[in-house]
ZANU-223850 format. One line per field, with one value per residue (C-alpha): residue in three letters; y, x, z; residue number from 1. Coordinates in nm, 3 decimals. Layout:
residu <- (ALA,...) $
north <- (Y,...) $
east <- (X,...) $
up <- (Z,...) $
num <- (NUM,...) $
REM end
This chain:
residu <- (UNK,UNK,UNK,UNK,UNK,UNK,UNK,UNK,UNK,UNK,UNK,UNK,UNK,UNK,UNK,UNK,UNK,UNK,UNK,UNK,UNK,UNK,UNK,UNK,UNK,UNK,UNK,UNK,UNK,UNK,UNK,UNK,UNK,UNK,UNK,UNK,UNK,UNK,UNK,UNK,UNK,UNK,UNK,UNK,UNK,UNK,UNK,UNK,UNK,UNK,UNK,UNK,UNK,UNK,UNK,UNK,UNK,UNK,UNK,UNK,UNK,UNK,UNK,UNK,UNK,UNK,UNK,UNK,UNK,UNK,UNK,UNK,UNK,UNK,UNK,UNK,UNK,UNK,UNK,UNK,UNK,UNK,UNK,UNK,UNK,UNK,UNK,UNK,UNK,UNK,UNK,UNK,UNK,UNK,UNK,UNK,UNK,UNK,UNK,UNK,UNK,UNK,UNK,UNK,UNK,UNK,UNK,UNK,UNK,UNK,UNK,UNK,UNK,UNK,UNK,UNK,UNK,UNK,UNK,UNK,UNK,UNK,UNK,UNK,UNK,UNK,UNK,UNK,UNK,UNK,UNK,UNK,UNK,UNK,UNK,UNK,UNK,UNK,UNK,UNK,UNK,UNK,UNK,UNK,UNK,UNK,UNK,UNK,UNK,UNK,UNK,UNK,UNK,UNK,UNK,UNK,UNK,UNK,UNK,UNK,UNK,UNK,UNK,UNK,UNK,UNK,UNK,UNK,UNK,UNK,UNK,UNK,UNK,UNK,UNK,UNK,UNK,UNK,UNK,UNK,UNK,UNK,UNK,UNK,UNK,UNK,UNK,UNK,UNK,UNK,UNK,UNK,UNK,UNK,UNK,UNK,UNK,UNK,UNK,UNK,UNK,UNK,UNK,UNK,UNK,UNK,UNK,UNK,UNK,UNK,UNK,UNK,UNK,UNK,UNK,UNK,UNK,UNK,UNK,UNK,UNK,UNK,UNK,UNK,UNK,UNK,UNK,UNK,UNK,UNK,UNK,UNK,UNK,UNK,UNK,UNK,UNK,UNK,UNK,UNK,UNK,UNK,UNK,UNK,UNK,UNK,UNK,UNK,UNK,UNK,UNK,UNK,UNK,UNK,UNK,UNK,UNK,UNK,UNK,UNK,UNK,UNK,UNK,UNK,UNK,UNK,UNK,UNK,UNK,UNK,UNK,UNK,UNK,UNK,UNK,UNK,UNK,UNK,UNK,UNK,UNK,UNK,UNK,UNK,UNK,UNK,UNK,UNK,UNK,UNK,UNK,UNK,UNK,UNK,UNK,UNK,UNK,UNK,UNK,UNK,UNK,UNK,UNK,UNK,UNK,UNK,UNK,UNK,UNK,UNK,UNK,UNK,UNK,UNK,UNK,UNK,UNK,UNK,UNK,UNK,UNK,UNK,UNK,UNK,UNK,UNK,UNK,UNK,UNK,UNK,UNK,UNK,UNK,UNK,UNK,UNK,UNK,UNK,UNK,UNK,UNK,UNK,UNK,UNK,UNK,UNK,UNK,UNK,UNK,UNK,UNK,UNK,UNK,UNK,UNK,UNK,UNK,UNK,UNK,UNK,UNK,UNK,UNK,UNK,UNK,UNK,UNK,UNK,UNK,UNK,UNK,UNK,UNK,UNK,UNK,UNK,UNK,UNK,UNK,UNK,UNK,UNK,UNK,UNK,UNK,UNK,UNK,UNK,UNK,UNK,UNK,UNK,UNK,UNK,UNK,UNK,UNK,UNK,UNK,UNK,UNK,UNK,UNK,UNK,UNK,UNK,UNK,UNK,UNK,UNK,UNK,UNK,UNK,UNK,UNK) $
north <- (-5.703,-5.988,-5.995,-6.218,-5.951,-6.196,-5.902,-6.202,-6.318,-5.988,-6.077,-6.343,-6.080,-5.822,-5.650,-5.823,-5.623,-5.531,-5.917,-5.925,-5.576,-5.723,-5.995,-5.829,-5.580,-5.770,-5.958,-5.679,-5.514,-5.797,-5.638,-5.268,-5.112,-4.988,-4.641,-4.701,-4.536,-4.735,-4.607,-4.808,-4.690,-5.066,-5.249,-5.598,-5.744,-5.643,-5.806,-5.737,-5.785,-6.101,-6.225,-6.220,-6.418,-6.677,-6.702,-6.811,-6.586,-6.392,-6.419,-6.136,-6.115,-6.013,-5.886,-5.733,-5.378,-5.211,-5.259,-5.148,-4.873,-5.087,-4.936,-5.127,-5.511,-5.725,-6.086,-6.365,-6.580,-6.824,-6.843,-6.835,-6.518,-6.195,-5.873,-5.616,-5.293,-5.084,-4.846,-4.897,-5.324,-5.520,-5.850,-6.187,-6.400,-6.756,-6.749,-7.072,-6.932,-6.558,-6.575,-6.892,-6.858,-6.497,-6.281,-5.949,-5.681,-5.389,-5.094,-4.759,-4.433,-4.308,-4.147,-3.836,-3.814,-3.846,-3.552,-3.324,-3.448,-3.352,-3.008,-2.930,-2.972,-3.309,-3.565,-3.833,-4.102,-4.049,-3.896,-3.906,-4.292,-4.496,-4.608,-4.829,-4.752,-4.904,-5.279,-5.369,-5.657,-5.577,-5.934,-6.280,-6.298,-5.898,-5.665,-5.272,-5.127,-4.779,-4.594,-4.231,-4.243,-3.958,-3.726,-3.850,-4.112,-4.418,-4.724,-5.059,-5.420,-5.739,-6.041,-6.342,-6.611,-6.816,-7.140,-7.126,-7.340,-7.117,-6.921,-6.590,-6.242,-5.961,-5.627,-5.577,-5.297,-5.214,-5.071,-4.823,-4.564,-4.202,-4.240,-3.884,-3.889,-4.249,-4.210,-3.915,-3.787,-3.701,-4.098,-3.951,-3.807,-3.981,-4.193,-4.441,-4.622,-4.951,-5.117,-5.303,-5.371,-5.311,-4.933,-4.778,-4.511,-4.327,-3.980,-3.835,-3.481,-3.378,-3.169,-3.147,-2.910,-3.107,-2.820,-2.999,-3.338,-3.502,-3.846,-3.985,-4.304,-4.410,-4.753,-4.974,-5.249,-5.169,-5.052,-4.893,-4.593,-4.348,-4.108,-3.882,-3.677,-3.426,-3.023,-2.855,-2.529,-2.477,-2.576,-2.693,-3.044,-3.083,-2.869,-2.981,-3.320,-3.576,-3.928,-4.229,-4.486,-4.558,-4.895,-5.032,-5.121,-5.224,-5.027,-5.276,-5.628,-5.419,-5.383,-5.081,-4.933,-4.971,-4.709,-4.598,-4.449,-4.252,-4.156,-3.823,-3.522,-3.205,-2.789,-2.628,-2.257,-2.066,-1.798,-1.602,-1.609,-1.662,-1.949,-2.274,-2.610,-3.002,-3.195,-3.548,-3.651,-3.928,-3.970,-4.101,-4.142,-4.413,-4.662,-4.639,-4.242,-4.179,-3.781,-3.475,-3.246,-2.926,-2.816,-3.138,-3.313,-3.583,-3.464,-3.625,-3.612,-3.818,-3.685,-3.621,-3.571,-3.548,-3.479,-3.771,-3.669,-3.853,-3.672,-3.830,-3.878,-3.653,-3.380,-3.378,-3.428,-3.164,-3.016,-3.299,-3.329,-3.553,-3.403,-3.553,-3.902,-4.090,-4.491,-4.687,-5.044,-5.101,-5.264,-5.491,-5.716,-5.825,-6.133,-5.971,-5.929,-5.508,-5.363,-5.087,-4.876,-4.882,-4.499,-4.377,-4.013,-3.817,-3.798,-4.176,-4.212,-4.487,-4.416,-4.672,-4.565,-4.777,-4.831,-4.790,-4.466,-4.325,-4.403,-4.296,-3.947,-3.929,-4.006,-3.749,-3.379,-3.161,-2.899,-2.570,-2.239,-1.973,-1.775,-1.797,-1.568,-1.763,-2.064,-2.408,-2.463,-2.751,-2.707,-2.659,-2.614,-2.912,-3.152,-3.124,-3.422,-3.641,-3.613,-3.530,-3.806,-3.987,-3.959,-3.643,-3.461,-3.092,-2.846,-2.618,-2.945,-3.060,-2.753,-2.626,-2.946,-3.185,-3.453,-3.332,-3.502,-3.860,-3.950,-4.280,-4.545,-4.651,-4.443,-4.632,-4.389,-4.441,-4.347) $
east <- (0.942,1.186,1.125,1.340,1.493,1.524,1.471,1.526,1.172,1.010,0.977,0.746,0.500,0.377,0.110,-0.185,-0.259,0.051,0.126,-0.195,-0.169,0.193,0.051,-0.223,-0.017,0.185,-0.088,-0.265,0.072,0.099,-0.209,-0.165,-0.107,0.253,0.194,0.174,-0.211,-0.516,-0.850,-1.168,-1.521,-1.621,-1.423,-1.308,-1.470,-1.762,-1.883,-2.123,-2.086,-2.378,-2.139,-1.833,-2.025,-2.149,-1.780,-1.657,-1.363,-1.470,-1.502,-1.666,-1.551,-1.830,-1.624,-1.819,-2.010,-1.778,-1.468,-1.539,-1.366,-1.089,-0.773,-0.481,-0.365,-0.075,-0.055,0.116,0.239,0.474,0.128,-0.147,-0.286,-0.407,-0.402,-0.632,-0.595,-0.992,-1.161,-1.058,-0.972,-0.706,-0.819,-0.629,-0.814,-0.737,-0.655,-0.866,-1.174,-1.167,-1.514,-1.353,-1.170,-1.147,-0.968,-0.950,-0.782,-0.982,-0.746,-0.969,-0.834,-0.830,-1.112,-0.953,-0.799,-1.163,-1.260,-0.989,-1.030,-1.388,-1.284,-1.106,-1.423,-1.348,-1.634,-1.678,-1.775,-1.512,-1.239,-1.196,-1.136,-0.802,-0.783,-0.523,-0.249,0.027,0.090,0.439,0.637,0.925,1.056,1.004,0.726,0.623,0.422,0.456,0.141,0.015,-0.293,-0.442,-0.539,-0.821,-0.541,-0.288,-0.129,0.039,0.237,0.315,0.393,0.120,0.316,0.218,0.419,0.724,0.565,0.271,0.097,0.081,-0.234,-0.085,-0.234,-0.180,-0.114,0.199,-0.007,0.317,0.496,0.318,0.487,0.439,0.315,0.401,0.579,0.502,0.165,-0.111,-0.287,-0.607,-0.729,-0.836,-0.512,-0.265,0.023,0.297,0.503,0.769,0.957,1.287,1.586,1.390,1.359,1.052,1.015,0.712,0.616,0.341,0.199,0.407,0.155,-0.273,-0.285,-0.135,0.023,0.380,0.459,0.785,0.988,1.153,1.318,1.269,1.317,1.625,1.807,1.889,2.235,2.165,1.907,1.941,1.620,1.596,1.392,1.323,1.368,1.022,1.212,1.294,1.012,1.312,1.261,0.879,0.642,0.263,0.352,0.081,0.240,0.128,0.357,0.754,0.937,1.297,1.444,1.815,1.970,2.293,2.378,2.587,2.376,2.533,2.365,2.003,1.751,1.415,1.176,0.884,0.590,0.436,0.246,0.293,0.272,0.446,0.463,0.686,0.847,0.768,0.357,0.143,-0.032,0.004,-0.012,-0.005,0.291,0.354,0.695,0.923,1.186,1.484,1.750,1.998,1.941,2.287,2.246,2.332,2.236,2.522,2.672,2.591,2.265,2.217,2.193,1.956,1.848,1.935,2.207,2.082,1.732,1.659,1.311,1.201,0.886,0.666,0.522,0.188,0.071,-0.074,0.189,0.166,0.156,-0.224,-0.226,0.152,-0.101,-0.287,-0.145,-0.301,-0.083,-0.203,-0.115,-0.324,-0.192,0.098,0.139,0.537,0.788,0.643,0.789,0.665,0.730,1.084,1.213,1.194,1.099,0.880,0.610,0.210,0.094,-0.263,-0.374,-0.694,-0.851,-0.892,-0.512,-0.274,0.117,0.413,0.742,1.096,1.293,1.571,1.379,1.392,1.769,1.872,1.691,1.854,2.189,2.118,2.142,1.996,1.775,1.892,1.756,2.003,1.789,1.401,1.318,1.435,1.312,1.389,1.678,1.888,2.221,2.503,2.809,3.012,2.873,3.004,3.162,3.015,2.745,2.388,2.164,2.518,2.629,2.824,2.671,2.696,2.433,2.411,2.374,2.084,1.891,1.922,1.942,1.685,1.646,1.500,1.141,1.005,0.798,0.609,0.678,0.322,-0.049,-0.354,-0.724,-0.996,-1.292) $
up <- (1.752,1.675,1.339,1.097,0.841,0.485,0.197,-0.063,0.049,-0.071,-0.405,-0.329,-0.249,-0.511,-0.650,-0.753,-1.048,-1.219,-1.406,-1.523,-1.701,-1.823,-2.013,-2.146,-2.318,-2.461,-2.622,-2.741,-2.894,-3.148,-3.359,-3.339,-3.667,-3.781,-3.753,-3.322,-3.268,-3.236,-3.309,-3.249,-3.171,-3.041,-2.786,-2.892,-2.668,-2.375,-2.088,-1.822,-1.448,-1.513,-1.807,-1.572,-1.284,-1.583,-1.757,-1.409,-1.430,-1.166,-0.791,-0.570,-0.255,-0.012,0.231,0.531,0.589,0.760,0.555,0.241,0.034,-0.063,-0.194,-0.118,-0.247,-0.164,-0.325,-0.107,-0.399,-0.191,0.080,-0.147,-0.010,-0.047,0.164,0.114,0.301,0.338,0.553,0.927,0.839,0.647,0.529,0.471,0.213,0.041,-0.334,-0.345,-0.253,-0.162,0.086,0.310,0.638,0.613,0.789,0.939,1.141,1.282,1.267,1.348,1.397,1.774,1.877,1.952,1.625,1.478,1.665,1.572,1.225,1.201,1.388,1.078,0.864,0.730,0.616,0.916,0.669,0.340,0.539,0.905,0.943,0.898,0.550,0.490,0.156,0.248,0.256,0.140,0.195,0.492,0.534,0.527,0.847,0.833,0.611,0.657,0.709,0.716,0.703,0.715,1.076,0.991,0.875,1.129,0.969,1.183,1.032,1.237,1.167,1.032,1.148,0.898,1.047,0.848,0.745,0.480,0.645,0.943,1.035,1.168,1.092,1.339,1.380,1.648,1.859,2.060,1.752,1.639,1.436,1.249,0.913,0.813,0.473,0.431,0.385,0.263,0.491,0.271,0.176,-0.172,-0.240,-0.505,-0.331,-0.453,-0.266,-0.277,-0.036,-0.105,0.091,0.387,0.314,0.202,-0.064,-0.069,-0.305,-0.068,0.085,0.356,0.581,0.668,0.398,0.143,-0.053,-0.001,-0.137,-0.122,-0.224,0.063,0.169,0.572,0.750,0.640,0.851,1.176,1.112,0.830,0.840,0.570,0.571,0.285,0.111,-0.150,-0.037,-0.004,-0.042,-0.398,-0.705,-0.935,-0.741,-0.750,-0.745,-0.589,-0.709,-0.751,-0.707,-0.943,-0.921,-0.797,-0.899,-0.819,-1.150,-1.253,-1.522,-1.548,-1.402,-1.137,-0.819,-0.734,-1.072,-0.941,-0.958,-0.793,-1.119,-0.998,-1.201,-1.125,-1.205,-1.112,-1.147,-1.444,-1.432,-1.756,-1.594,-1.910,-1.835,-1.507,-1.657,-1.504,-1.650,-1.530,-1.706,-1.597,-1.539,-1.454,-1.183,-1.082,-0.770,-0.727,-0.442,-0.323,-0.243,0.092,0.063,0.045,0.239,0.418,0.274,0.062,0.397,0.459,0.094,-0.279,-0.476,-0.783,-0.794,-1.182,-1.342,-1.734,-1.885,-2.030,-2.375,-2.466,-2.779,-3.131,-3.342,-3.719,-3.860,-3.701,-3.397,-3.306,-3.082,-2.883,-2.596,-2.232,-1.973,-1.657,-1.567,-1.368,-1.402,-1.429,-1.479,-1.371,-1.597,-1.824,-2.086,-2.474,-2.663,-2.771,-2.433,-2.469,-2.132,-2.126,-1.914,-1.943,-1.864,-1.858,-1.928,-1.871,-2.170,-2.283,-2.414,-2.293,-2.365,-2.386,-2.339,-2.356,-2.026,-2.316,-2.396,-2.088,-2.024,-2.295,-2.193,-1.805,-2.010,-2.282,-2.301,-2.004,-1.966,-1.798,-1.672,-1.602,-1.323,-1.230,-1.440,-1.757,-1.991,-1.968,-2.259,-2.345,-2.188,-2.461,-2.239,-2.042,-1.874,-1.509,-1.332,-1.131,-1.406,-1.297,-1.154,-1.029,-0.652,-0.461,-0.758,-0.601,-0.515,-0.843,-1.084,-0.853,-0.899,-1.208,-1.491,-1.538,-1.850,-2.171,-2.277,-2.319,-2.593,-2.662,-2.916,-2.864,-2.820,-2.773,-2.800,-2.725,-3.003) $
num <- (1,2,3,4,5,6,7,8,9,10,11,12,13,14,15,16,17,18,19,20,21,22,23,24,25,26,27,28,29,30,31,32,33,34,35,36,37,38,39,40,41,42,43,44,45,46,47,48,49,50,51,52,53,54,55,56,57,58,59,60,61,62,63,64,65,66,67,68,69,70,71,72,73,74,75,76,77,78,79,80,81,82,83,84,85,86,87,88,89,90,91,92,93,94,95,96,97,98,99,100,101,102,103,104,105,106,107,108,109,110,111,112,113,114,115,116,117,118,119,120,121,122,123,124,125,126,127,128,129,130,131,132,133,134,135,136,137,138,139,140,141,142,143,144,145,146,147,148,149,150,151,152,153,154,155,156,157,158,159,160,161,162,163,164,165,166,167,168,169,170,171,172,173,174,175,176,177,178,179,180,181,182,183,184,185,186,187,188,189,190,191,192,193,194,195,196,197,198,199,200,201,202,203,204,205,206,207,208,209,210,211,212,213,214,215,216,217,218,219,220,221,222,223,224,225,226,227,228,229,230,231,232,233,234,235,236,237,238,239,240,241,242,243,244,245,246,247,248,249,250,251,252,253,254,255,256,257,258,259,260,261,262,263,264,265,266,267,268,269,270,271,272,273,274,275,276,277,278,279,280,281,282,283,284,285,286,287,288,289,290,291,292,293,294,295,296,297,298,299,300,301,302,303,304,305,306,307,308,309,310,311,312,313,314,315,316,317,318,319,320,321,322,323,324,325,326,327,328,329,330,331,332,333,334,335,336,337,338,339,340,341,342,343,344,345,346,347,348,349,350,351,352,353,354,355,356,357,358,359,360,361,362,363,364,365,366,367,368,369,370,371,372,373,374,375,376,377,378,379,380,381,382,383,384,385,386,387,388,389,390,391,392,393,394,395,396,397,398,399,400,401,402,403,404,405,406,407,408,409,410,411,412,413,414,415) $
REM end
């Protein structure tokens, strides 16, 4: 594949959904009430799919039979396109008119990967078919591409071509990779994933079963491959993780300062009890991390995680909690400039937390356990150098410190 490697051009090429939910916010944050909680029984406003199609604000796209079940977007800004990732097909569709000059790629699973797939008792229909959730941006004339290859999954190349005005959409059949710990296996299964710098990061299950999920980081330039990943040996790292969301985000104008934050939920067990709960949580590693030594090999050495705290705020609501994340917008930005984080929980409540929050918390006190069988407790002797969450941090600061909690500066409820 002589593919022209320009990581600048990635930018041009985004999600379709995450500027929208940017703007929005920060419209809607102008009228919420000091106290940060908004209660209304009656949306604002309420339209019905009839209204939409009258208001002229929205465009179906008919798409065809066999491709439905769509999951995945990528917007072309600089091309004036959109990709669309479904069951078995990836379409390519004008911005101008969504239903004109459309086109598609027919990606099934092989047939003998169906058949071993249904072998294992999966549905033929909702599960043992290639459904595309990857489509990220790799360089200026490529877009990654992966898909669950009914619980096989495979990754290759889209070539788009380098001039806009160019017509090229096709799927480089000759390089055809693995898609294992790029991509779920399970379609329904939750999956994040970002690509930048030409390497992909991707929080994903691991095997069939889906029992072991891990953040890795594959691909890179040629001369630079750096595959790493989370250890599925010890719980202090993640524990049945369900991925939401992963961003690259700069904490400083220093390049060498940038970060990958992942959004997650995940298994909490107190050592104390046999009850398990779901706690959401976010993550961090620094790009630059190049792994450790001996048993930190090929694993991270700036892998730090704190708990997100989504509760109503008062004396009344100490014990309303929504523990299990299920959205995330990205970085967003209000009228004042202050970046922050759109989260969604089950249970009708959306969360906003501070990217100044949240560094503040990774640069804050830690939490510690001194065995398994003890508590989580904030950590009163001295910080080690390298600090956690910084590179060559060594093996006993990885496993037993994480960040203390994260709580919102905003809640939105619904009724």
């Amino acid at each position: 594949m002589n593919a022209r490697k320009d990581s600048r051009e990635n930018s041009r090429m985004r999600s379709f959904k995450a500027p929208h939910v940017c703007t929005l916010l920060s419209l809607v944050m102008l009228f919420l009430p000091v106290t940060g909680t908004s209660k209304q029984n009656i949306p604002r406003l309420k339209l019905s799919y009839k209204d939409l199609l009258l208001s002229n604000s929205c465009i179906p796209f008919l798409g065809s039979v066999e491709g439905f079940d769509f999951r995945t977007l990528l917007l072309d800004e600089e091309r004036g396109r959109l990709l669309i990732g479904a069951k078995d097909h990836i379409f390519l569709l004008s911005l101008v008119d969504l239903n004109k000059n459309v086109k598609k790629i027919y990606w099934p699973a092989s047939k003998e990967k169906v058949e071993v797939c249904k072998l294992a008792g999966k549905d033929v229909q909702t599960e043992c078919a290639n459904f595309i959730r990857v489509l990220q941006p790799y360089n200026r004339t490529h877009v990654y591409v992966c898909g669950t290859g009914a619980f096989h999954p495979i990754c290759g190349y889209i070539e788009l071509g380098i001039h806009k005005e160019e017509i090229v959409f096709r799927l480089d059949t000759q390089n055809l990779e693995s898609g294992r710990l790029k991509c779920p296996f399970d379609p329904h299964q939750p999956f994040a994933s970002v690509m930048t710098d030409e390497y992909l990061y991707a929080g994903t299950a691991s095997d069939f079963l889906g029992k072991d999920t891990a953040l890795t980081r594959s691909l890179g330039p040629s001369h630079d491959h750096h595959y790493i990943r989370t250890d599925i040996s010890e719980h202090y790292w993640l524990n049945g993780a369900k991925f939401i969301g992963t961003y690259p985000i700069p904490d400083t104008y220093n390049p060498d300062d940038d970060k990958i934050y992942f959004f997650f939920r995940e298994i909490s067990q107190d050592s104390s009890t046999s009850d398990k709960a779901i706690l959401s949580r976010v993550g961090r590693i620094c790009k630059n991390d190049m792994g450790g030594q001996r048993s930190l090999i090929n694993k991270w050495t700036t892998f730090l995680k704190a708990r997100l705290v989504c509760s109503i705020p008062g004396p009344e609501g100490a014990d309303t909690y929504f523990d299990e994340l299920r959205k995330n917008s990205g970085q967003c930005s209000d009228l004042t400039h202050t970046s922050f984080i759109l989260s969604v929980f089950k249970g009708s409540a959306v969360c906003v937390y501070s990217m100044a929050d949240i560094r503040a918390v990774f640069n804050g006190p830690y939490a510690h356990k001194e065995s398994v069988d003890h508590r989580w407790v904030q950590y009163e002797g001295r910080i080690p150098y390298p600090r956690p969450g910084t590179v060559s941090v060594s093996l006993i600061i990885y496993f037993y410190f994480y960040s203390m909690a994260i709580i919102p500066y905003f809640i939105f409820l619904n009724g």
